[in-house]
Each structure stands twice: as structure tokens, then as C-alpha cells.
N, C-alpha and C positions, 0 to 999 in steps of 0.2 A: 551882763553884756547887753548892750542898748540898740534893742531893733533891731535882734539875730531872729526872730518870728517873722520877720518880714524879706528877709535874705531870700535868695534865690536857691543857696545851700539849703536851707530849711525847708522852704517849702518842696524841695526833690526829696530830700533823703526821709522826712519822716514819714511819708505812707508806706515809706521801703522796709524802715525798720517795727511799723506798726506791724506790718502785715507779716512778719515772720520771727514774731515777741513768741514764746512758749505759752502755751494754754492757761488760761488766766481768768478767774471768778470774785465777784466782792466775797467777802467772808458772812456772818451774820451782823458781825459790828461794822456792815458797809467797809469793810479795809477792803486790798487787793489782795489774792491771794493765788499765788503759783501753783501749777497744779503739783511741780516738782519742787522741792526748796533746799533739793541738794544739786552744789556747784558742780559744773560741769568740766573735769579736767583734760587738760591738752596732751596730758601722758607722755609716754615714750615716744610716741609716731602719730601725732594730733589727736583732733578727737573721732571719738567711734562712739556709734549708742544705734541702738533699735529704729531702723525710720518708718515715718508717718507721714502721711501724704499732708499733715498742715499741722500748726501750731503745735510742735513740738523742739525738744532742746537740740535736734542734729540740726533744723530748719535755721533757725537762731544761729549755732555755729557757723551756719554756710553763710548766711548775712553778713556776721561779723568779720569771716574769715575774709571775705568780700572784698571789706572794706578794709581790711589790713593791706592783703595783698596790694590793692590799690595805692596804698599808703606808699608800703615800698617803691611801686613802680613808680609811681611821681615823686620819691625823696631821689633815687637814682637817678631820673633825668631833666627833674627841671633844674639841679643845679648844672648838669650839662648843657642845656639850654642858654642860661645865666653866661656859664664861662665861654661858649662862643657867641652872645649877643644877639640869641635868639630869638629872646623872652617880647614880647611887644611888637614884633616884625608880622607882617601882613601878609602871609601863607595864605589864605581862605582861599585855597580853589586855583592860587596864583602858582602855572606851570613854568612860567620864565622866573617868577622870584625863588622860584625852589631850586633851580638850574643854577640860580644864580649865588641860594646858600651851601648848593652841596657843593661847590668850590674850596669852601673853607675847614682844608684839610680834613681830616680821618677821624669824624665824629662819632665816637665809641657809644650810642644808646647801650642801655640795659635791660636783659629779658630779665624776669622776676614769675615762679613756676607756683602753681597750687595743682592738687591731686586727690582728686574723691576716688577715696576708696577705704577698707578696712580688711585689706591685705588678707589674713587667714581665716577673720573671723564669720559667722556664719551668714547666708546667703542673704536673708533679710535683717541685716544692719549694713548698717554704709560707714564712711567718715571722711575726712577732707585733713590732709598736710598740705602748708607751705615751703615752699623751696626758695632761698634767699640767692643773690644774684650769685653767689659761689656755686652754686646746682647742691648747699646743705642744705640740711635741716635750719630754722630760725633759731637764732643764738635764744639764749636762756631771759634775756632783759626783754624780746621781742616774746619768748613765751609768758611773760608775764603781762606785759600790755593785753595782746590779743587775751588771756585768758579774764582777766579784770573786764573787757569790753561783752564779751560773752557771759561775763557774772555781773554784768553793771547793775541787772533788774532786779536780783538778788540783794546784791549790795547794797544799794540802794534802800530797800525796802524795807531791810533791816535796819538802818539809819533814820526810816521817816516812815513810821508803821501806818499815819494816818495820812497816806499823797494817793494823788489820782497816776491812772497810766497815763495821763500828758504830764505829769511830774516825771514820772519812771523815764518815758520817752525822751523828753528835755534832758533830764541826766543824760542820757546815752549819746544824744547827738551835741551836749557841749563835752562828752568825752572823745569825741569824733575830733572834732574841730582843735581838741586842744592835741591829741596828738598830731596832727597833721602841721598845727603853731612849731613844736617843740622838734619835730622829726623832721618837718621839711618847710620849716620858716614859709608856711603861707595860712593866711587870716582867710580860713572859711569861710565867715560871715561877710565877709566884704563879695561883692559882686564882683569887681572887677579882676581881683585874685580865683574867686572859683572859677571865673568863665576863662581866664589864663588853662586849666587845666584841659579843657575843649581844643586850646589853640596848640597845646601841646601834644595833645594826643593826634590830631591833625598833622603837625610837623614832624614826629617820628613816622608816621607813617608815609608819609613823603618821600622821606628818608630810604625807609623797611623796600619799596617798589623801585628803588633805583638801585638799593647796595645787597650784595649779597648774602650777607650777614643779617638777620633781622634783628628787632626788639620789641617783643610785647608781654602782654600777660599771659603766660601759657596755661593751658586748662587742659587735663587728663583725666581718663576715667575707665576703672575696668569692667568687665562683665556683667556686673550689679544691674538689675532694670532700673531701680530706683535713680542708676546715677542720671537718666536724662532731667529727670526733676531738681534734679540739686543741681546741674550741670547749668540750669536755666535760671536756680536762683539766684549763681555766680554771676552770670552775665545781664540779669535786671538790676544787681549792687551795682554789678560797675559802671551802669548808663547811669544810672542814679548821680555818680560819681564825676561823671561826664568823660569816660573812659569807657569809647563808643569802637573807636577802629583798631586802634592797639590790640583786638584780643584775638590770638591766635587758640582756636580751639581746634587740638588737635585729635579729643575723641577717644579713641582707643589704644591706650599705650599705659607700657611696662612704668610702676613707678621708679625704677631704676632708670631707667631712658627717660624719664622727664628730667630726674636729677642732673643726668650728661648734659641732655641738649641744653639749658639753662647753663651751665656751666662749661660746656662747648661754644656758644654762640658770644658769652660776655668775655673770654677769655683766650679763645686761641689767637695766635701771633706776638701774645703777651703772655702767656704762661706757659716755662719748658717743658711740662710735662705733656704737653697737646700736639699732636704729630701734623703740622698745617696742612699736608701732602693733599689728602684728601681736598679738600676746595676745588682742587686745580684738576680732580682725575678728571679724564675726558667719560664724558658721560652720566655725571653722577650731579643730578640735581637736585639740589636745597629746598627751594621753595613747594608749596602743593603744587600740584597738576590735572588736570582733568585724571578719572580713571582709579585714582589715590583709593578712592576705596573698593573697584571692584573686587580686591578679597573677599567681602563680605559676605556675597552670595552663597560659597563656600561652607558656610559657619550657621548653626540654629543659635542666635542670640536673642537673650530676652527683651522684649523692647520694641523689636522688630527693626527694619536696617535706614527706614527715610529718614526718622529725626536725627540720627548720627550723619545724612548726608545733609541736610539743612543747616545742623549745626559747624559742620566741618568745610561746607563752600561758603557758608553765610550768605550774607546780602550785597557785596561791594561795599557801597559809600554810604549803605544803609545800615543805622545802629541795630543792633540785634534785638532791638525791643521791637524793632515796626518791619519785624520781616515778616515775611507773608511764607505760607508752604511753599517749599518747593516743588513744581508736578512733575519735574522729569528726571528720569534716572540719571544713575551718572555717566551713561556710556551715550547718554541724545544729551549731555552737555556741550555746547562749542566752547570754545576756547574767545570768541568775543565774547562771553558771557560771564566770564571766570578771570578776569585780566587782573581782580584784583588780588587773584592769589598769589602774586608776584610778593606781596606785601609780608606771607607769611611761609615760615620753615614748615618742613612735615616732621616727622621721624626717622625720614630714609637714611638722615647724616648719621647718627646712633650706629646704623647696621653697616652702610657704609664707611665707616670708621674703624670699627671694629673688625669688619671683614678683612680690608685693607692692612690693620695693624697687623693682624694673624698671621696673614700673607703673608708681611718680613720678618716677624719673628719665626714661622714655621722654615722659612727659607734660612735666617742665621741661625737655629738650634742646627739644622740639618748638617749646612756647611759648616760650622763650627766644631761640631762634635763628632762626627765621620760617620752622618746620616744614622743618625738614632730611630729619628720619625720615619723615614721610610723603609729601613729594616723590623723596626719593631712593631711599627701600625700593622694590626690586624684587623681584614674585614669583619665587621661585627654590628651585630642588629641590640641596639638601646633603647628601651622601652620606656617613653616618659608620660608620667602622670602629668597632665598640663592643670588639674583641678577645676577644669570647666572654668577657668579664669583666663587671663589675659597673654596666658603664654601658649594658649592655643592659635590664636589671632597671630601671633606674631614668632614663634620659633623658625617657622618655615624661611624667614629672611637670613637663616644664615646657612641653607642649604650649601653653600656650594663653600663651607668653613667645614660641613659634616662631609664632602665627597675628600679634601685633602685630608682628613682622618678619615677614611674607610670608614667611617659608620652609618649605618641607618638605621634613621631616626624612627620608628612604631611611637605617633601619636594616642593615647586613651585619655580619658575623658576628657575631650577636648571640642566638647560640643558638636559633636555630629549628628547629635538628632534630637528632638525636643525633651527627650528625658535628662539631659545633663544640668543638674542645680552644681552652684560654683559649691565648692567645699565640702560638699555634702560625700562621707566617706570616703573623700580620696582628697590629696593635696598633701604638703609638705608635714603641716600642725598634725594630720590624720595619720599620715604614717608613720612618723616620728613619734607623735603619744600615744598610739594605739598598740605598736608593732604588729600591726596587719597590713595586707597586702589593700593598696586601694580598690573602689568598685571599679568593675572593669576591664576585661583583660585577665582576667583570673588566669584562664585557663594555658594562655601563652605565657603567664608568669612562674606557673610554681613548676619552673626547673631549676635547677642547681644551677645551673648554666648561663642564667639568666640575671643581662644587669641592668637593671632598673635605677630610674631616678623621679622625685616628684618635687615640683613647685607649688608655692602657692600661688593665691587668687591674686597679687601683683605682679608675681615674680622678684621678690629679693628673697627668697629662701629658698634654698634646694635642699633637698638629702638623697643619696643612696641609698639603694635599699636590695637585696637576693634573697633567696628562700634558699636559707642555708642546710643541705641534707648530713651536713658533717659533723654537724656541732650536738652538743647535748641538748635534751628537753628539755626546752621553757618551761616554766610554768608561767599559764597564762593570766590576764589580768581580767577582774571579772568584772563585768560588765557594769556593776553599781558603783566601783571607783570611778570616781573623776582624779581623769589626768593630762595632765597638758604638755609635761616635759619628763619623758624617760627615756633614755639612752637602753640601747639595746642591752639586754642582760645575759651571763654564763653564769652556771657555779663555778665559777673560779677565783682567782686570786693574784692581779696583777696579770703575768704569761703564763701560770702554771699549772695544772688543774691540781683541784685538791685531794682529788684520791683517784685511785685506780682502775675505780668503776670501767665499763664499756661506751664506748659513745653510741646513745641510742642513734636511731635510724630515722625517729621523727623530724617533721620538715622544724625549721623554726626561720623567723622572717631577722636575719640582720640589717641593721641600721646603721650607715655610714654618715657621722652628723656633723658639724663643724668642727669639732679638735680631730677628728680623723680628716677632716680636710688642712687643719693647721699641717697637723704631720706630715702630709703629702707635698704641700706648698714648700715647708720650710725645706725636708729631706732634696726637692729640687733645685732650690736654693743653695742649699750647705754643697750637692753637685756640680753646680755651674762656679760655688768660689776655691772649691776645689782643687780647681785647673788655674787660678790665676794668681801668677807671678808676680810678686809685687819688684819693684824698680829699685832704684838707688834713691834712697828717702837719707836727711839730715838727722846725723846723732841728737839726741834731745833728753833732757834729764826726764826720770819717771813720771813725773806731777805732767810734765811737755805733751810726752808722748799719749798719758791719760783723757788730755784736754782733744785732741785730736782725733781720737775714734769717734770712729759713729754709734749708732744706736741702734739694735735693732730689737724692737719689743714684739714680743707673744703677748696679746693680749684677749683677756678671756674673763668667762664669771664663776660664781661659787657654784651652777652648777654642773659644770664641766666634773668627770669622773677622777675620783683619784688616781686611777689606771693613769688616765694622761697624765696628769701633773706629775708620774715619776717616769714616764716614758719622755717626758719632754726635758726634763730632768737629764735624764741620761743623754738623751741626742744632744743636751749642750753642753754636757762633758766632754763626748767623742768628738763633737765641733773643735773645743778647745783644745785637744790633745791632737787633731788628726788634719786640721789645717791651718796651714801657716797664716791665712788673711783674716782668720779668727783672732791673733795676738793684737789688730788693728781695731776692732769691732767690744761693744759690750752688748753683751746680749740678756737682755730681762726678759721676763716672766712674771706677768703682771694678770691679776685678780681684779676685777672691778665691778662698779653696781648694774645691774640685772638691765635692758635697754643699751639699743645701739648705740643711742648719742652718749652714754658712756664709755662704751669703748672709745668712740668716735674721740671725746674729748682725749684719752689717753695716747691714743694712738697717734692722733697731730704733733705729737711732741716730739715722736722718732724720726730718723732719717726711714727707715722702713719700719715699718710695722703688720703684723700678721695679725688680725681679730675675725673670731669668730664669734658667736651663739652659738651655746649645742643645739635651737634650731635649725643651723644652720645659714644662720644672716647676717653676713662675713666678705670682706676682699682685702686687697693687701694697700695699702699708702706708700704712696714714697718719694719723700721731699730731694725731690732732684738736684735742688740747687746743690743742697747739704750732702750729698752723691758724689756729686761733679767734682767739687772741692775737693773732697776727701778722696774722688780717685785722683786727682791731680797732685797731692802732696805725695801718694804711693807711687807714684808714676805709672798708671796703672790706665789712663785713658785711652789708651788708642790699643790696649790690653784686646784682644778678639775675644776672648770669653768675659772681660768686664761688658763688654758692648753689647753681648747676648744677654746675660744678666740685666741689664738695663733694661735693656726691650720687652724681658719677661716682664721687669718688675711695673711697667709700664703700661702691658697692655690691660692691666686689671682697671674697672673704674674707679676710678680716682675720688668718686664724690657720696659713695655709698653701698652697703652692699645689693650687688646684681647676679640673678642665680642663673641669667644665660650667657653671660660672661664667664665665672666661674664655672658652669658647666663645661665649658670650651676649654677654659684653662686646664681643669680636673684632668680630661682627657688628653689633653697634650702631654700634662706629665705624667699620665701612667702608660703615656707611648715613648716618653723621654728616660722614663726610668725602665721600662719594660716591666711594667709589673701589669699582675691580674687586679680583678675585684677579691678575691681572697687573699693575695699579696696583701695587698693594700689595707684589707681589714685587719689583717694579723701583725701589724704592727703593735698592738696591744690587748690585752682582754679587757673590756671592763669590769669592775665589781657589778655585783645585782643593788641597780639603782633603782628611784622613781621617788615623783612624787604628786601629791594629792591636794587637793583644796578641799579647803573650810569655809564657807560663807560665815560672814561674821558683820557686827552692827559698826558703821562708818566709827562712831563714838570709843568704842575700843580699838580698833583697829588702828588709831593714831596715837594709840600709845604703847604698841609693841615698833620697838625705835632702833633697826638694825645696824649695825657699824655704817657709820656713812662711806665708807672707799669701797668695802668688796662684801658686806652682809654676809657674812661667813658665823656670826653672830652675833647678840642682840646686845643693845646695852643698856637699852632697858625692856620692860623690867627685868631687874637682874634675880628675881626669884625664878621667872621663868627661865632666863637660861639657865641659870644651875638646876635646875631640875631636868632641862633636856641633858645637858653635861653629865648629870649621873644617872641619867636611862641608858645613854649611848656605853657610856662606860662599864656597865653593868652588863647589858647583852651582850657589845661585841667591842672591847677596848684596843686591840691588834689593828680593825681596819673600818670599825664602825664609824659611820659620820653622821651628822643633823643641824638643820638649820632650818629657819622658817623665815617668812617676810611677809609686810601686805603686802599684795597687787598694787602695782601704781596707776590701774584705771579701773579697778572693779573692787566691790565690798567682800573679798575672799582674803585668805590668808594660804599661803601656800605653802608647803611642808616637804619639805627634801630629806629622803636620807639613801645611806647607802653600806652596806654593809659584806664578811666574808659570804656568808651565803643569803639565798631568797627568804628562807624562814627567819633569819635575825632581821633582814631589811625589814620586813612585813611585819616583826613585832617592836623594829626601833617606832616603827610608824604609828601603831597601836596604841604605844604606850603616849608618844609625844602626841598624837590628836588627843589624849585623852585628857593629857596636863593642859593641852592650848583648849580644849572645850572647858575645862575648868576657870582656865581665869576669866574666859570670856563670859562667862555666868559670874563672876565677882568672885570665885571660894577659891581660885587655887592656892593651894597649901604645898608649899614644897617636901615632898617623902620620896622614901624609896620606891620605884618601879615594883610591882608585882610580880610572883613567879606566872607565867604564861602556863 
């Protein structure tokens, strides 16, 4: 390409991308040589790795991620630009020519969301998701670009052993240029086209200060100290970029509430499932304001509290490379000073939505059903683990959702004083894999009485959890297992115990984890369609009438408990047998691969859909339009209990799972069904599950190859699964199960199984770590299991 070294793009972006390449040395044959030379993957939920205050691979990711997100935001709106005759028009500074664009009709910009964090995993690592203007995850063609751009130096080097880093470099930024050719038809290299991107970033935000609705690049971040560093590398990419004023950093917030607002801001008045009301409440403001962060004070955060006030008022009209400190709090801020926060949203809409939706749903469950919520809510104290993460900062917004349920809230580890590290033995991952009580609050927790829940360090994952005095002795997990996902355990079998032993007296911690929140969700559901009467609908032949139901999928993974999958099993038996608007409905029960964006992927396909993680990282979907319709053909819309049902099914986020949402919801329907925390647990026993990781060498690891839909098992090597096949079979053939899988972001191999009782689980386990340590040394030999 001729004379792209001398571009105006080139000369911005390459000290950007020099300065935050991964640590890098010649070799002895003068080559280059990475200090890492393994690819860096985008995983489930971006990427995550160890950070380093410089020249390392999270450093690198936040660059590139940088420059994607940008990507987006300029493929979104410069053809909005284009199509109202934007493009070329003389904005710079001009207050009457901007009076004079926003005349022409209801110019829809696009926000476009990234989110530094690494959600459960340990306090020093970080990581960064992109959120696409839907408020999802980036489709699978975009994880693959961004992942290519972040492995460019890699890629690269293995294709030209003998090039300098200004070769390496030069790759990178004609791979810049060429997506931005191919995603958003504009020539990099050309001056005239980069400096377009200047004039647009200027003209949306024109825009953003007059209209209610904003659009920029929204930037999140939770608890991490590290994230103000990464938070900075985002916003030097994107001046790089010349995507100066567009960026709404909003600082501290739930990755679930990035998800919405992104998907709130591009889409309500246009998509039915978004309740518009809100906009319009009297007193409920969009934009930041002065004051925005006095919470802070509040909270011991690592970091300390001015660089999140610097970053969160910015500079006005000044790019956030050449801001200077801020020296004054936020409460000796004036409001002349701050005029350009007109320009951007806060997070209030999120709480203010949510609150609000509650509202009419808690007022039509009431009316509808002849006051359930307010007979059956009891006063009650809920003790939540916040995980020293970001649902400490921000649970408190929906006080006045926890006084309409009678509950109070008992905040722990939620940063109250310099000793709280995010995750550090307490959080969602911690009491979920551990079955211990988080640090904390111990002593107000080990009552029977007591219902506890915990988040993690984002907040998309909850579980419940009580110290159960009724149940039989655990036996406990010793402290040299590593474990990451284990559902709470009984010696039992399905509901029943297995023999007639006494129930000891000892405490033991249960674990209330995603399928027991499926059970809970759906059972409220199968209640609300219970009561609805369908209409006078047209005779129709079989094939007709098949075409016509909706859909409603349970969706979930291999490591969900046997227990559930025949408890769920039966609730959709009794569904089909015991109400009538189930004859209309098909209802699956779907298995899928480990990671939300696969549920996610499955679930888009129902009219409703229920998905969870047994971590508990889970909410309900539901394609309204495909709703609508089908109540229409039932006759069934203006139905009072279809109407409630809607509203339930509505107020869940819509764009991901969120676990103060779901938290909300939880408690609504165990006041709508009148059940306790031991009701609700006792919808099923689990088998004594669990399972364990094996570090293993990347090189093998890619060739243990699980079923592609739901890893239930392997299909290759197939020596290896028949040899788990006849371990399991051997110890416990009645209710024994096994399966293993890599990690899809870490060099482990992880091993599930589940069995009648603890001691066959712990020797299904034994024996398969022992065949999976075999092949991974090259000798496994397929034989019979050992006697133990």
C-alpha cells in the first residue's frame, strides 16, 4: 500500500500499538522472540490472564480490544451519518449548524459497551469483554477478527522467523486498516477519511448534549485496582483513533448493567420487550450529574476514589489524553463546570428501570392473584456476600425493591474496610466450589435460619447458600483438591435417602445453584399459566396445530446434577398432564456446551427460554413478538393472568445473565409461591457430585475432542472414553456418571463425575484422573479399573 508510512493514521496509531506489544527480546540468532508464544484466547467471556503493569499479553488485549470496539462504534454510525448526509457537513464548533442538523428527524446513534473485568477470577488478574450494540456478547466472526488482531505478533512471526518489530508492527496496523476497509468501508490510510472520524465523533456528540438518549463507547470496570490502568489504556486507543468525546466512562458498574444500558440506550422505542415508561418518570435523570459519585466515600476501594472521579467527569471538550488532575472533589464541583455531562448516560437508567418494572409487576402479581406478595412476604434479614466486588458499590440502588419485599439486606464483604480483597474466600465461585461459608459474617451465619446469597466480583452470578442443621454429614473436601464446580452433596439418591441411618446433627453448608433456580423460575411460570384460559382458537389438523406452539426451552450443561434432569423431567410431565395451555406449548430440555454464549446461542431460538450454569449465571429470554402472536391466535391477550405472566417474563434482563436481577426475581417467587429456603431446596436431592482439574500440556489438551453440542463425552480419543465408560460402569452402573473436557481459557482439563454415594464418586474420580494422567504421559492403555 503506497505511502501508508506517511498517513496521519500511521503515524497516531503505531506508538500506540508499539507501546503495549507483550515483552519481547532478539533471540541469539538476532530473531524476535516473545516472551509468551502461546495465543492468547477470547474464551467464554473475553479475555482474562495475570496483569502486569507493562508489556504483557492482558496490556496487548486492552489495545486491541481498543481498537475493535472503536471499530464497531464507527461501523454503527458513520453509516448513520451517510444515510442522513452528515458525512462532510461543517459541525466544528458550529452551534446553529447543529440546531440546524438536529431537525432532521430521530437520528438513532449507536452505543457500542467494553468491560474490564475478570468477573470471579482471582483479585490480581483482570480482563476486558466487548458488548455489541445489542447490549450481547460479540458474535463468533467478531471473536475471531479481534482474537487474530491480538495474535497478529504471534502469527506473524511464525510466518517470517527472520522480520524486525517494525515488520511485526506494520502487520498489525495494515490489519487495523484492513478491517475497518471491509467492516466499515473507510480507507485508513487516506487522511481525509481518518480525519472524517474526528468529525464524527464530534457530531454524535452534538447530538448526545441535546437528546436524551445518548451514544458512545461505554467503558466499565469493577473493584480490580488494576482496572484504572487498563481503563487508561482504553481511552489512549481510542484518541489514537480519533474517538476523543464519544467515550462515556462510566467507572464502576455491574457487568450485567453495561449489558442493559448498551442495549437499553440503542433500542428502546424500537424493541417490545423494553418498557419506554421510564424516560418520562418525573425525576429520573439519564444523563451524569454532579454528586454521581458521592457513594464512594462510603466504600474502602483499591485504587483510591480521585482517579475514578477524573475519569468519570472528564475534561469537557478536552480529549482524555491531555487532561490534567482534577483538584476538586465532587461535592466543590459546579455545575458550570460539568455542563458537558449532558453529553453522557450514567447507570441510574439500569436501577431506575428495573426498580420501576418491579413496581407493576409486584402490583399485577398482587392484583391478579388475590395478594400473594403481600400475604405471603415475610419480614426477613438476607445476608449477602457481595465478594468485595462491584455489587457492594451498587446493591444499595435498589433499596426501596428490598422494603416492597420486607427484606433487609446484611451487606458482608463488601468493602468496608481495607482488609476486603475481591474474591478472596468469599464470592459466588467460593461458595459454590468450596461448600463453605464465605469469610465474614461467619458468626451471624451458621444458623439454620439463615438465608444467605453470594455474588461474584461482577455480579452475573449468584447462588444461595444456609447451613443446613437437618441434613446428613458431609464429608468434607480436602483442602489439596482443586475444585471449581461442585453442587452441593447428600448421601442420597434422587428424593430418597438411602438407608435408614439417623440424620446426624452436624451443620453442613447447602448450596442453592442455577437448576435449583431453573426449578424455582419455571414452577412460577407452570403457576401463572395455570390460571389461563385459553379462548375460542380455529380447528386445525395436527401438523397445524404443531406449527403454532411456542417454545419453551430449559436450557443447561453436562454439569447440571442428574437429580435435576429427572426432577425436571417430571415437572414436565405434570406440566403436560395438569394444564391445559401446556397442549399449546413444546417444552425442551436442552444439554449444551460449558459457557454462556452457549446457552445464550440456544436459548435465542425459543419463544422463552430458562438457562442457567450450575454457577449460577443464568436469566430467562423471551421473544415477545413470538409471545404476542401466539397469545393472539389463543385468544389469550387481554387474558389477566397472561398479562402477569408477560411482565414476569419480562422483567428479567434480557441481554445476559444479571444476579441483582435474578436475585429480585428469586425472592419475589418464593413470596409468590409461599415457599421457604428449605422448601425450595427440597425440590430435589442431588447425587454426591464434584469435580477436579488436571493441569495438562496445551499439545495434548487439543486432542481430547468432547462432543461438540453438550460434552457429555468425548469423541475422541475414543480409547479414552471407553475406558472412562467401563470405570464408571464398574463402580457404580445404577447412577454413576463421568465426563471430562479442556478449559476453554486455561491449560487444565477438568473432570466431573457423580455417583450413588461419596465414596464411589471419589473413586469414579480416582480411577479416571488416573487413565486421563496416562494418556497425557503418551501410555494410556485401555484395562479394567482396579479394585480400590
Amino acid at each position: 500500500m503506497p505511502n501508508r508510512k506517511e498517513s496521519l493514521f500511521y503515524e497516531k496509531i503505531k506508538p500506540c500499538i508499539e507501546k503495549y506489544l507483550p515483552r519481547y527480546s532478539p533471540s541469539e540468532e538476532g530473531h524476535i522472540q516473545f516472551e509468551c508464544e502461546c495465543e492468547f484466547s477470547y474464551g467464554n467471556s473475553g479475555f482474562r490472564d495475570k496483569y502486569q503493569s507493562a508489556s504483557c499479553d492482558l496490556l496487548n488485549a486492552l489495545n486491541k480490544s481498543g481498537i475493535f470496539v472503536a471499530l464497531l462504534f464507527v461501523k454503527y454510525n458513520y453509516e448513520t451519518a451517510k444515510r442522513h448526509n452528515l458525512v462532510g457537513g461543517q459541525l466544528e464548533g458550529g452551534g446553529k449548524d447543529f440546531h440546524h442538523v438536529c431537525g432532521l428527524g430521530q437520528v438513532r446513534w449507536k452505543n457500542v459497551g467494553i468491560i474490564i473485568t475478570a468477573s470471579h477470577n482471582p483479585h490480581d488478574e483482570n480482563g476486558v469483554k466487548i458488548i455489541d450494540q445489542n447490549g450481547r456478547q460479540i458474535n463468533e466472526v467478531y471473536e475471531s477478527y479481534l482474537t487474530d488482531l491480538v495474535n497478529r505478533h504471534l502469527r506473524f512471526l511464525r510466518k517470517n522467523e527472520k522480520c524486525s518489530i517494525d515488520a511485526i508492527v506494520d502487520d498489525i496496523i495494515d490489519c487495523v486498516a484492513r478491517l475497518f476497509k471491509e467492516e466499515a468501508h473507510i480507507d485508513m490510510y487516506d487522511d481525509v477519511s481518518f480525519e472524517s472520524l474526528r468529525q464524527l465523533d464530534h457530531m454524535v456528540h452534538c447530538f448526545n448534549r441535546h437528546n436524551v438518549l445518548k451514544a458512545n463507547v461505554c467503558i466499565g470496570f469493577d473493584t480490580r485496582s488494576s482496572s484504572l490502568h487498563l481503563n487508561q489504556v482504553l481511552l489512549e486507543t481510542l484518541t489514537h483513533l480519533n474517538i476523543c468525546k464519544c467515550v462515556n466512562n462510566m467507572c464502576y458498574v455491574t457487568t450485567p448493567c453495561m449489558h442493559f444500558v448498551v442495549y437499553f440506550l440503542n433500542a428502546v422505542n424500537v424493541d417490545e420487550a423494553l418498557d419506554s415508561e421510564v424516560i418520562n418518570l418525573e425525576g429520573c435523570t439519564l444523563h451524569k450529574e454532579v454528586g454521581d459519585l458521592d457513594y464512594l466515600t462510603r466504600f474502602c476501594i483499591p485504587g483510591g476514589r480521585l482517579p475514578p472521579l477524573e475519569l468519570y467527569y472528564g475534561g469537557g471538550e478536552q480529549p482524555y489524553d491531555q487532561l490534567s488532575h482534577i483538584q476538586a472533589a465532587t461535592n466543590t464541583l459546579q455545575k458550570s463546570d460539568v455542563t458537558h455531562l449532558m453529553g453522557y448516560n450514567s447507570d441510574r437508567i439500569y436501577f431506575a428501570y428495573f426498580t420501576h418494572a418491579f413496581r407493576k409487576l409486584y402490583r399485577c402479581l398482587d392484583e391478579t392473584f388475590d395478594g400473594p406478595l403481600t400475604k405471603n412476604g415475610e419480614e426477613e434479614i438476607i445476608h449477602v456476600d457481595c465478594s468485595n466486588g462491584i455489587a457492594s458499590l451498587k446493591l444499595d440502588n435498589f433499596g426501596d425493591v428490598f422494603k416492597m419485599l420486607k427484606k433487609r439486606i446484611i451487606k458482608i464483604n463488601s468493602l468496608e474496610d481495607e482488609g476486603g480483597v475481591l474474591n478472596f474466600q468469599c464470592g459466588a465461585d467460593y461458595v459454590y466450589s468450596r461448600r463453605k461459608l464465605p469469610r465474614g459474617g461467619r458468626s451471624c451465619l451458621e444458623d439454620g435460619h439463615t438465608k444467605s446469597c453470594s455474588f461474584d466480583g461482577d455480579a452475573d452470578r449468584i447462588v444461595y447458600f444456609y447451613v443446613d442443621d437437618r441434613g446428613r454429614k458431609e464429608e468434607g473436601i480436602p483442602e489439596e483438591v482443586d475444585t471449581t464446580s461442585s453442587p452441593p452433596m447428600r448421601n442420597t439418591k434422587w428424593d430418597h435417602p438411602q438407608n435408614d441411618e439417623p440424620f446426624s446433627c452436624a451443620d453442613t453448608v447447602s448450596i442453592l445453584d442455577g437448576p435449583k433456580m431453573i426449578c424455582l423460575f419455571f414452577k412460577c411460570i407452570t403457576k401463572m399459566m395455570s390460571h389461563i384460559q385459553v379462548g375460542k382458537i380455529d380447528a386445525n389438523s395436527e401438523p397445524e396445530k404443531e406449527k403454532q406452539k411456542i417454545n419453551i426451552t430449559i436450557v443447561h450443561t453436562a454439569y447440571v446434577n442428574s437429580a435435576f434432569t429427572h426432577h425436571v423431567n417430571e415437572e414436565k410431565r405434570r406440566a403436560s398432564e395438569d394444564v391445559d395451555l401446556f397442549q399449546h406449548i413444546n417444552l425442551n430440555i436442552v444439554c449444551t456446551k460449558t459457557g454462556i454464549k452457549y446457552l445464550d446461542q440456544v436459548a435465542r431460538r425459543s419463544t422463552i427460554a430458562i438457562l442457567f450454569e450450575p454457577n449460577g449465571h443464568g436469566t430467562i429470554y423471551t421473544n415477545v413478538s413470538q409471545l404476542d402472536d401466539w397469545a393472539t391466535r389463543l385468544d389469550i391477550r387481554n387474558d389477566k393472568y397472561f398479562i402477569a405472566l408477560r411482565k414476569f417474563l419480562l422483567f428479567f434482563n434480557q441481554t445476559t445473565g444479571d444476579a441483582m436481577v435474578d436475585f429480585v426475581a428469586i425472592e419475589l417467587c418464593l413470596s409468590f409461591l409461599h415457599l421457604r429456603i428449605h422448601d425450595w431446596d427440597g425440590f430435589y436431592t442431588p447425587l454426591p457430585s464434584l469435580y477436579v482439574n488436571l493441569v495438562g500440556p496445551k499439545h495434548m489438551l487439543s486432542k481430547i475432542i468432547p462432543h461438540p453440542e453438550h460434552e457429555k463425552y468425548l469423541v475422541a480419543p475414543q480409547s479414552l472414553q471407553n475406558g472412562i465408560d467401563q470405570i464408571v460402569q464398574t463402580v457404580d452402573a445404577t447412577h454413576g456418571r463421568c465426563f471430562i473436557r479442556p478449559s476453554g481459557t486455561e491449560s487444565l482439563i477438568r473432570i466431573y463425575a457423580e455417583a450413588t454415594t461419596v465414596a464411589q464418586r471419589d473413586e469414579i474420580l480416582r480411577l479416571v484422573r488416573g487413565a486421563v494422567l496416562q494418556y497425557l504421559a503418551g501410555a494410556y492403555v485401555q484395562s479394567a479399573p482396579c479394585a480400590s
